[in-house]
Each structure stands twice: as structure tokens, then as C-alpha cells.
Backbone as a printed PyTorch tensor [residue, N CA C, xyz], in Angstrom:
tensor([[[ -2.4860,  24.8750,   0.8970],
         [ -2.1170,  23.5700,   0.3860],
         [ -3.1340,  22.4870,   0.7690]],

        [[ -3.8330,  22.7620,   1.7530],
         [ -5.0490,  21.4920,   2.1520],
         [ -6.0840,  21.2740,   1.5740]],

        [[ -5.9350,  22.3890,   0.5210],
         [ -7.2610,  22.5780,  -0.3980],
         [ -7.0240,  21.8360,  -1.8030]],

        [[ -5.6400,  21.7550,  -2.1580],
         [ -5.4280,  20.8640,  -2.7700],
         [ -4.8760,  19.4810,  -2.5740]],

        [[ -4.5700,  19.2430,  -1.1360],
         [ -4.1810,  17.9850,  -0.5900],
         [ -5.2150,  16.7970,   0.1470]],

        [[ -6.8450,  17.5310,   0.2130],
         [ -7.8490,  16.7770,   0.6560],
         [ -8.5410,  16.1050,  -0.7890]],

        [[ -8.7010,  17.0780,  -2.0960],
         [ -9.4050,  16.5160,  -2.9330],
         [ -8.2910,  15.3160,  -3.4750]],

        [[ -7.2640,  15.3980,  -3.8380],
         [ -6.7800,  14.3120,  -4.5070],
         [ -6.1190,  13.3740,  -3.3590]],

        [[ -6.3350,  13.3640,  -1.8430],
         [ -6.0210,  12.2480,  -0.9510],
         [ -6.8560,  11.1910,  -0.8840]],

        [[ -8.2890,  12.4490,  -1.6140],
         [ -9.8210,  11.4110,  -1.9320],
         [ -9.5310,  10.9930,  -2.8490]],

        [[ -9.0880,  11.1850,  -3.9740],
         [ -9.2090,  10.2650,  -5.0540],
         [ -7.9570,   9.0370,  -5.7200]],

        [[ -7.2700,   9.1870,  -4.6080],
         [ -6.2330,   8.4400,  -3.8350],
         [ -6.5450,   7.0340,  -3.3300]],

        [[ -7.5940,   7.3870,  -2.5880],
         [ -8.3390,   6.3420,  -1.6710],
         [ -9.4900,   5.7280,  -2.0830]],

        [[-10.3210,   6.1900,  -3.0360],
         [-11.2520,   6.0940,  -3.6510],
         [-10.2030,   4.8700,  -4.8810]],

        [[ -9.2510,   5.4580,  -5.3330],
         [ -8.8410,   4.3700,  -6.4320],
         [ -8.0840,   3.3180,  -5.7090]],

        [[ -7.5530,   3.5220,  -4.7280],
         [ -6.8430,   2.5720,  -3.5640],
         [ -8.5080,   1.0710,  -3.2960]],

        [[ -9.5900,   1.6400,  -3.1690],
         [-10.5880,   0.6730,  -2.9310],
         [-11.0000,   0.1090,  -3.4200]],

        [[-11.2110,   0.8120,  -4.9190],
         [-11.9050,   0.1640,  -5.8290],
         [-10.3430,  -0.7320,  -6.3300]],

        [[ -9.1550,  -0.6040,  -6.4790],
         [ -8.4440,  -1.4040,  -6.4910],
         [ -8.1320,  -2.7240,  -6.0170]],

        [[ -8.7690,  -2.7340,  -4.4010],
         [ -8.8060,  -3.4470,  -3.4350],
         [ -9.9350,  -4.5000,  -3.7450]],

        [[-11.1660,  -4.2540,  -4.2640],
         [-12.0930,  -4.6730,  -4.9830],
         [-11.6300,  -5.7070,  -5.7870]],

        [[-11.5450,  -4.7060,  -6.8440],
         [-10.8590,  -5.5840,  -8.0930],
         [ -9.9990,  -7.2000,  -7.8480]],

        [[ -8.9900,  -6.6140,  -7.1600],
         [ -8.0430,  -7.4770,  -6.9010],
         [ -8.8340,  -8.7680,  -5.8810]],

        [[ -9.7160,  -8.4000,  -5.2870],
         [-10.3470,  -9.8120,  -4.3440],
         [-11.0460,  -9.9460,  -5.2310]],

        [[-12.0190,  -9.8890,  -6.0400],
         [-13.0480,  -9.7390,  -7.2520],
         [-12.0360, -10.7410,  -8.1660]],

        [[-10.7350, -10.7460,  -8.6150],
         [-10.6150, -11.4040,  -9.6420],
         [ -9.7610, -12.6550,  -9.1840]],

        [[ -9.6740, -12.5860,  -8.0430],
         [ -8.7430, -14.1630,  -6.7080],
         [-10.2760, -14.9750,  -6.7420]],

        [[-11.3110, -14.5700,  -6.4830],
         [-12.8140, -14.8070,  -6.0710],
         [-13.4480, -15.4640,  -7.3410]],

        [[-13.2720, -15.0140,  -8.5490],
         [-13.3530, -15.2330, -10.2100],
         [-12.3180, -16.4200, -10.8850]],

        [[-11.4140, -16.4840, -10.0640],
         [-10.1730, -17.5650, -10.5670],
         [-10.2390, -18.5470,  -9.7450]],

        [[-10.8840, -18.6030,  -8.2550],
         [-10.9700, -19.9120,  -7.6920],
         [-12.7880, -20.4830,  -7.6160]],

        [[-13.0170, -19.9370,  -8.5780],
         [-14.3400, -20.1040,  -9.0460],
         [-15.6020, -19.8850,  -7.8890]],

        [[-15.3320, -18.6510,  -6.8330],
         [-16.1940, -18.9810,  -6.2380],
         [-17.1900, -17.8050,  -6.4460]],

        [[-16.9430, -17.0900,  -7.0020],
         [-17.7360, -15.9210,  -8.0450],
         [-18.1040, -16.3980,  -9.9320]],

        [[-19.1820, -16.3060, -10.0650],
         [-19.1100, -16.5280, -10.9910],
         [-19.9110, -15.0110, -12.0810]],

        [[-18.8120, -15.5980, -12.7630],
         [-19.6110, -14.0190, -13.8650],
         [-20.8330, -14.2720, -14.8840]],

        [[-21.3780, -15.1030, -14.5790],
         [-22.8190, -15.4090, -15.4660],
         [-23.9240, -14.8890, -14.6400]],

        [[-23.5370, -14.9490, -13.5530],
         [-24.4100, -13.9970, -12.0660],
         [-24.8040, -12.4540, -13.1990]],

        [[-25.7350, -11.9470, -12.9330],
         [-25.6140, -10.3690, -13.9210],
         [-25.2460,  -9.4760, -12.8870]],

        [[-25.1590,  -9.7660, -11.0940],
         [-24.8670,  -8.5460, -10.6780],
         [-23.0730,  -8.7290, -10.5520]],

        [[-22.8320,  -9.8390, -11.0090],
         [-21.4740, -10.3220, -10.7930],
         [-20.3880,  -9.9230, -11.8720]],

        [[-21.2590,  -9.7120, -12.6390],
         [-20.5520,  -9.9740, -14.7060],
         [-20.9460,  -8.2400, -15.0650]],

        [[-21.9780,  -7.3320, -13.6300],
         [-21.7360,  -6.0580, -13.9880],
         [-20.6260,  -5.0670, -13.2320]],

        [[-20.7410,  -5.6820, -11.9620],
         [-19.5300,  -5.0880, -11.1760],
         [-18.1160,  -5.5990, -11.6300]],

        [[-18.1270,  -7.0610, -12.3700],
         [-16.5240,  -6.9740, -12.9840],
         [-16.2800,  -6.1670, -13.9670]],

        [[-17.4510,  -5.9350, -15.0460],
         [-17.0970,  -4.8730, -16.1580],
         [-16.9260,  -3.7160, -15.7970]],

        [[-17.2690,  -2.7350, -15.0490],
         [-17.7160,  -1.5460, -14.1600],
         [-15.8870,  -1.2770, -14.1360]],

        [[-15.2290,  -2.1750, -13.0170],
         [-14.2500,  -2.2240, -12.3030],
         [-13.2390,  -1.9910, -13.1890]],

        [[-13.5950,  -3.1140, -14.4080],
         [-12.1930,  -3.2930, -15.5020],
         [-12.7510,  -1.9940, -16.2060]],

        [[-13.6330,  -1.1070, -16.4610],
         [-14.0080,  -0.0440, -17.3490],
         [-13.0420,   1.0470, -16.2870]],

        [[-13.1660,   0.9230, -14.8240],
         [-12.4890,   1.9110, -14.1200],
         [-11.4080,   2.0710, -14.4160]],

        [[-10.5770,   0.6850, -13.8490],
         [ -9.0260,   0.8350, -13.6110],
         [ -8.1290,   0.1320, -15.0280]],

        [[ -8.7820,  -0.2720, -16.1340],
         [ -8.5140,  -0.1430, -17.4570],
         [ -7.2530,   1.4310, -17.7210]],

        [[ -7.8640,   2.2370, -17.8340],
         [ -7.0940,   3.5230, -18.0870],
         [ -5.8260,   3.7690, -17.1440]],

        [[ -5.7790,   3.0030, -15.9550],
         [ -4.7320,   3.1390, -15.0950],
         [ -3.6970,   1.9470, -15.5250]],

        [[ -4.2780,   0.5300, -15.8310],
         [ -3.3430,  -0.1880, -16.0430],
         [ -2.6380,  -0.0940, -17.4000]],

        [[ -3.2360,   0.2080, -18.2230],
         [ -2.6690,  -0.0950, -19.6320],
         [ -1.6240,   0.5000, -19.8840]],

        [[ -0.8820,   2.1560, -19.8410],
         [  0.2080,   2.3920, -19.5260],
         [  1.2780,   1.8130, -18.4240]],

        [[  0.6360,   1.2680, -17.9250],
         [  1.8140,   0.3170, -16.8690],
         [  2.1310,  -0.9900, -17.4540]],

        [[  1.4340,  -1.4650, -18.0200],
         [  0.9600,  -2.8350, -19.3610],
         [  2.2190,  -2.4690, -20.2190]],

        [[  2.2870,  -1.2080, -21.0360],
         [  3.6260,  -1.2140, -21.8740],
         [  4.5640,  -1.1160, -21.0330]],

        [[  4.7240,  -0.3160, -20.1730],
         [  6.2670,  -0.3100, -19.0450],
         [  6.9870,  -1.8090, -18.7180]],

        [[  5.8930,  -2.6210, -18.3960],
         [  6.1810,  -3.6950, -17.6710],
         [  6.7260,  -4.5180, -18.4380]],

        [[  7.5570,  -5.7160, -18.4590],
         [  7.4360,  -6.7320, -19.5310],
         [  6.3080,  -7.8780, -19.3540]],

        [[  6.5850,  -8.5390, -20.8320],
         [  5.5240,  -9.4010, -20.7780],
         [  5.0700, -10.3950, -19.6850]],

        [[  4.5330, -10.8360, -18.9560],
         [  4.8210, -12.2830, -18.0420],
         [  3.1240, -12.4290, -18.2950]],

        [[  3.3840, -13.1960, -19.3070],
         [  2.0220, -13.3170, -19.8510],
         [  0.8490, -14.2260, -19.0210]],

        [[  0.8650, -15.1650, -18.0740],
         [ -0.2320, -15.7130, -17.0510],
         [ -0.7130, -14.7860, -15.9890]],

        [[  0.5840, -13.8540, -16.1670],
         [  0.8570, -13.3540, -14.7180],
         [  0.8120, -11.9980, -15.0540]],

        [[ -0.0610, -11.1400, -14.6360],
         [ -0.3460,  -9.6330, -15.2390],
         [  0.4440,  -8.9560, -14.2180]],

        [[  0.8860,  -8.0050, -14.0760],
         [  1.6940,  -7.2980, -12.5630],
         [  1.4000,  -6.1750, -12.8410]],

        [[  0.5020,  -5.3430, -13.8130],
         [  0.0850,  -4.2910, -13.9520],
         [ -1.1380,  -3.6880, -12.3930]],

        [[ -1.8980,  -4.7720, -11.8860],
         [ -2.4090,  -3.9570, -10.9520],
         [ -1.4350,  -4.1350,  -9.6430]],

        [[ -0.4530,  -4.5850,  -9.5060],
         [  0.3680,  -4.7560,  -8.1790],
         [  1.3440,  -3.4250,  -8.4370]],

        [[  2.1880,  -3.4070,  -9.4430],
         [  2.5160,  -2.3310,  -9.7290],
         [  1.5060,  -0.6770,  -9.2390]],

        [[  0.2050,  -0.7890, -10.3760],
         [ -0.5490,   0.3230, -10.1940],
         [ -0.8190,   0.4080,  -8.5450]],

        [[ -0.9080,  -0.5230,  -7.7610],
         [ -1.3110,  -0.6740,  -6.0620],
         [ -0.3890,  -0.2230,  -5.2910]],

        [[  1.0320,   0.0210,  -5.9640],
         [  1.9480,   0.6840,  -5.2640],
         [  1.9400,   1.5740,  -5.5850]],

        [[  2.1050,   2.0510,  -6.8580],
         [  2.6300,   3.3570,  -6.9970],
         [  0.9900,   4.4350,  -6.0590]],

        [[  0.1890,   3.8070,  -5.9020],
         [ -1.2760,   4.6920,  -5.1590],
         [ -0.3630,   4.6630,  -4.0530]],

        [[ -0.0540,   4.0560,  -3.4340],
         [  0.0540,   3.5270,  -2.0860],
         [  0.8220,   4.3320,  -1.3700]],

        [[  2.2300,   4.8080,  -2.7210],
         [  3.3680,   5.4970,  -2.5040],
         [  3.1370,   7.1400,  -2.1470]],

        [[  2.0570,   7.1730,  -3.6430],
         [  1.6890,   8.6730,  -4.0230],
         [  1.2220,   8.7770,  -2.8640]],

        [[  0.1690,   8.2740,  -1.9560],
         [ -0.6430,   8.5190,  -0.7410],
         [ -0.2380,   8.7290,   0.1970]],

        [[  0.8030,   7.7610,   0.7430],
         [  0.8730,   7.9130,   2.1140],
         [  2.5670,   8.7020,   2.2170]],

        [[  3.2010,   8.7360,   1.2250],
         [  4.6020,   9.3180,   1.3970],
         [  4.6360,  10.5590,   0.4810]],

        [[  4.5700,  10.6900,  -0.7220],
         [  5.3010,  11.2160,  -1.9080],
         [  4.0710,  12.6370,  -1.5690]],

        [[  2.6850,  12.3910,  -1.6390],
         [  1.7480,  13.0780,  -1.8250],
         [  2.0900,  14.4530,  -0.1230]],

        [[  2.2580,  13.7370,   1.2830],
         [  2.0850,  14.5620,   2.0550],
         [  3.2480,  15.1510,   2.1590]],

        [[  4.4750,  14.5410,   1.5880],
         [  5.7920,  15.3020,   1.7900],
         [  6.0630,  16.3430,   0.8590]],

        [[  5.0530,  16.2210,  -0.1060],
         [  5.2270,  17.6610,  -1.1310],
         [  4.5620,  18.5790,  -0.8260]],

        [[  2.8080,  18.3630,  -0.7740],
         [  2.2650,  19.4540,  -0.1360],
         [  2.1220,  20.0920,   1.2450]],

        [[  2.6830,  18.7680,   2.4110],
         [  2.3920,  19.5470,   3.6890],
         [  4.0240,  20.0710,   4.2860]],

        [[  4.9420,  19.6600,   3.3260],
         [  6.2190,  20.7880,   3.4900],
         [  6.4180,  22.2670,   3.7570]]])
């Protein structure tokens, strides 16, 4: 079971960071102290939203609308969070 419980704890954590990213990346972008006309600034935000795009958008229909207010990556930040540290070791290291 550790052989399948090390590769996806990595990619667990790996999307847990770049999540972590994102989310200071777009607080940093809204109080204007990043700006995306920067090119290394306006490539790491596209990069990020090209990543975790495919993760939010099914959570995007689940959710309802609250249209200023996106809750698709707070949502997606738990359910990693859950899969990782609870759901993930209580299935395979049982």
C-alpha cells in the first residue's frame, strides 16, 4: 500500500502548494501590490490558472453562484486538505 500511498501523497502536496500560491498570488493581484503587466507576473498567474482551472471548474457547477465571491478554490483547498491528511491515510494505511 506505500507504493501507492507515497505517489499520490505527492501529488496531494504538490496541488496543496501550488494552491497556496495561487491563493496569495490573487490577495497580492487584488490589493494591487502585484501587478500583471510585470511578464514574469502575468506568466506565473496564467501558468497557475492553466493548472488549477481543471480542478475548479467542476466545483464552479456544484457550488452556487456568489458571483464577487468565487468559493471554488476554498472549497477545492479542503477537499486536498481532507483527501491528505485524513480520508487518504485511513484508507490505505488500514
Amino acid at each position: 500500500m506505500m507504493a501507492i500511498y507515497g505517489p499520490i501523497r505527492l501529488i496531494l502536496d504538490i496541488a496543496f502548494f501550488f494552491m497556496i500560491a495561487h491563493i496569495i498570488m490573487s490577495w497580492l493581484i487584488n490589493f494591487q501590490v502585484l501587478n500583471l503587466h510585470q511578464p514574469l507576473v502575468g506568466q506565473l498567474w496564467t501558468g497557475l490558472n492553466r493548472l488549477l482551472e481543471p480542478i475548479y471548474q467542476p466545483i464552479r457547477r456544484i457550488l452556487p453562484d456568489t458571483h464577487p465571491l468565487d468559493l471554488a478554490p476554498l472549497a477545492a483547498f479542503v477537499i486536498i486538505l481532507s483527501l491528505r491528511d485524513y480520508i487518504l491515510p485511513a484508507v490505505l494505511l488500514s
